[in-house]
C-alpha positions in Angstrom: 114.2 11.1 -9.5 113.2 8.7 -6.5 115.4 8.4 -3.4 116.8 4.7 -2.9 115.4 2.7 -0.1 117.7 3.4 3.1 119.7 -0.1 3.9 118.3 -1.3 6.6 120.6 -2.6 9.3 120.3 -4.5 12.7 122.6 -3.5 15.6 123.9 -6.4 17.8 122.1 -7.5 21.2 125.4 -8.3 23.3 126.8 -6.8 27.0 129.1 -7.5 28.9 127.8 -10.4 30.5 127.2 -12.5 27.2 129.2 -15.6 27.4 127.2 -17.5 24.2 127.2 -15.4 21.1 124.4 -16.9 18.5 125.4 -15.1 15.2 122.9 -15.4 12.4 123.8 -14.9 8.5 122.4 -11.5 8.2 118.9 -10.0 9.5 115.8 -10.3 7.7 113.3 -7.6 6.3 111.2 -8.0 9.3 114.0 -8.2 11.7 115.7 -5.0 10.5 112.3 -3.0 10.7 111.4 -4.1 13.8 115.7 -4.4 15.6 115.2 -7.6 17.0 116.9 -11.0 15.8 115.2 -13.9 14.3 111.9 -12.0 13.9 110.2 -13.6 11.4 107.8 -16.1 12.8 108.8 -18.8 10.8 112.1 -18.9 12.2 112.8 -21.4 15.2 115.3 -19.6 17.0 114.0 -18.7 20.1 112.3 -21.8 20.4 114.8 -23.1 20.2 116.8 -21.4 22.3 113.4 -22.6 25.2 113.8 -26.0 24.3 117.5 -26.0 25.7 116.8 -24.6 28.4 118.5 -21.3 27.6 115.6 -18.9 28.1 113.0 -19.8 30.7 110.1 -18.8 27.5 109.9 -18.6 23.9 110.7 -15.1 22.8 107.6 -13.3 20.3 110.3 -11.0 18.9 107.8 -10.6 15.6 106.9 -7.2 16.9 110.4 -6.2 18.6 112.0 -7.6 21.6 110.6 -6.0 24.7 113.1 -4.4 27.5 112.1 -7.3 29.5 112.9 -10.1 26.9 116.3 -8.1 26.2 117.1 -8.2 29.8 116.5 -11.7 30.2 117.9 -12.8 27.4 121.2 -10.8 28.1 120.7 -12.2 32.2 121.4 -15.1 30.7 124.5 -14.8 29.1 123.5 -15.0 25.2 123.5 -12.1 22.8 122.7 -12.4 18.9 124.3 -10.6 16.1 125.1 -11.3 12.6 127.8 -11.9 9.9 126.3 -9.3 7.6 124.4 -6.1 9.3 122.8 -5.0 5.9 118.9 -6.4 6.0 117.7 -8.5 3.0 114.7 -10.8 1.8 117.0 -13.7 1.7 120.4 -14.7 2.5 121.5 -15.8 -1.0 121.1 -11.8 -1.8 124.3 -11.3 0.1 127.1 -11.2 -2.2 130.5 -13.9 -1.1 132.4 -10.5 -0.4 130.0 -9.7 2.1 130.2 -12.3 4.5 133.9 -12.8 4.1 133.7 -8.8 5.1 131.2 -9.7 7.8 133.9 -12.4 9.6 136.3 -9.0 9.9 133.4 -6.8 11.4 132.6 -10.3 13.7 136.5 -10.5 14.8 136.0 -6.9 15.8 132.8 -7.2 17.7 134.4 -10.8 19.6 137.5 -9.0 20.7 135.3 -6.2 23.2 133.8 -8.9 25.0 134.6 -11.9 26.7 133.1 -14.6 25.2 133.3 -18.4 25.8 131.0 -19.4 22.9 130.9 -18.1 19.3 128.0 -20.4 17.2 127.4 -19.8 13.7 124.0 -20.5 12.7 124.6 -22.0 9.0 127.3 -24.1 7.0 127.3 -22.1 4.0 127.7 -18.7 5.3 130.5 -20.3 7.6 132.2 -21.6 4.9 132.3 -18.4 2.6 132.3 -15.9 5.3 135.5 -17.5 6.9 137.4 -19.3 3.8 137.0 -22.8 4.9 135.5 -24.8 1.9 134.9 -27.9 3.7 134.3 -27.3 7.1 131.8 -29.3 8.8 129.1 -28.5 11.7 130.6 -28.4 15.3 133.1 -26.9 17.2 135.8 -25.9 14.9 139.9 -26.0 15.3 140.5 -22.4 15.6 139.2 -19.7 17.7 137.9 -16.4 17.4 138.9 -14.1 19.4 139.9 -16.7 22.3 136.4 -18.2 22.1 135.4 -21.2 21.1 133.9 -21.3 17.6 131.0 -23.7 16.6 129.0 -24.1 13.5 125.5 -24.9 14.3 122.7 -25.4 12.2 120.5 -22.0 10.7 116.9 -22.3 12.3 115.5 -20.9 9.7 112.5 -21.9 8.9 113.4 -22.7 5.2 116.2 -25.1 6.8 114.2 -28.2 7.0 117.1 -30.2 7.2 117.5 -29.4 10.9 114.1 -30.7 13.7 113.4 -28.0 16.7 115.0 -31.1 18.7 118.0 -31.1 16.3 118.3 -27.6 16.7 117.7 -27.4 20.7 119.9 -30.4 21.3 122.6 -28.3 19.3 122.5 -25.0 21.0 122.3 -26.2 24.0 125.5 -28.1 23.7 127.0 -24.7 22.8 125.3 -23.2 26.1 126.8 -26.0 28.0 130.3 -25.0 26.8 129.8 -21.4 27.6 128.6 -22.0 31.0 125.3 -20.4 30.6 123.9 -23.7 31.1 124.3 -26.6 33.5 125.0 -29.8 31.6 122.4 -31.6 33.8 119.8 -29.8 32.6 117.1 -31.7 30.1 116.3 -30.4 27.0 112.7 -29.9 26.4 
């Protein structure tokens, strides 16, 4: 009799000086094995997140995020977590109960910090996770944990419905609002 494979699972990168909370659906294979968000080089997040002017360089997180990288990422105000911890090959493996679990786990997490900025990064898993069918991209009606709540688009890189620009242009609106960012900054 074989042993299962141990779930792997991705703790959050958040302190208390995160102001912009990116949340992703759940981690990847890659991300779990490695703990570090959006590992997968595929994925445009931290370029993303360089394009808006939110970190001063693009994050390689492919073979872990480095002490310095954490440290500048959490310098500047922005941690990353995710609706579902448990690691998979692709989001549509997560089960509806799952995410809508996840939101509970999230509400937890949001209410020992003080954030400005909560930003989903996908429609779908927003709309399961948090029961609201036809929600739309943006900043939402209600908040979470006295933060502001925005849907953004997913960066993955199987989301070809959203440009690096699109994306950027996005997050750093979110950034703006959390006050991580000046609002006379250019994107790049």
């Amino acid at each position: 009799m074989s042993n299962p494979r141990p779930t792997l699972v991705m703790p959050p990168l958040i302190d208390e000086r995160t102001r912009l909370l990116f949340v992703g659906i759940n981690p990847g294979l890659r991300s779990a094995e490695v703990a570090a968000p959006f590992a997968h080089r595929s994925n445009r997040f931290w370029k993303a997140l360089h394009a808006a002017g939110i970190l001063d360089r693009v994050v390689d997180a492919y073979d872990g995020v480095t002490p310095a990288d954490r440290e500048h990422i959490l310098a500047r105000g922005v941690g990353v977590s995710t609706l579902v911890q448990r690691a998979t090959r692709a989001a549509d493996e997560l089960a509806p109960e799952e995410l809508v679990a996840g939101v509970e786990d999230l509400r937890v997490l949001v209410a020992e910090h003080d954030l400005a900025v909560v930003a989903v990064l996908g429609i779908g898993a927003y709309r399961t996770g948090f029961r609201r069918r036809t929600a739309q991209q943006g900043v939402q009606e209600e908040l979470l944990g006295g933060a502001e709540l925005r849907v953004l688009p997913n960066p993955s890189g199987l989301n070809a419905g959203s440009t690096l620009a699109d994306l950027a242009a996005a997050f750093r609106d979110a950034a703006v609002a959390a006050g991580v960012v000046d609002g006379g900054e250019e994107v790049r």
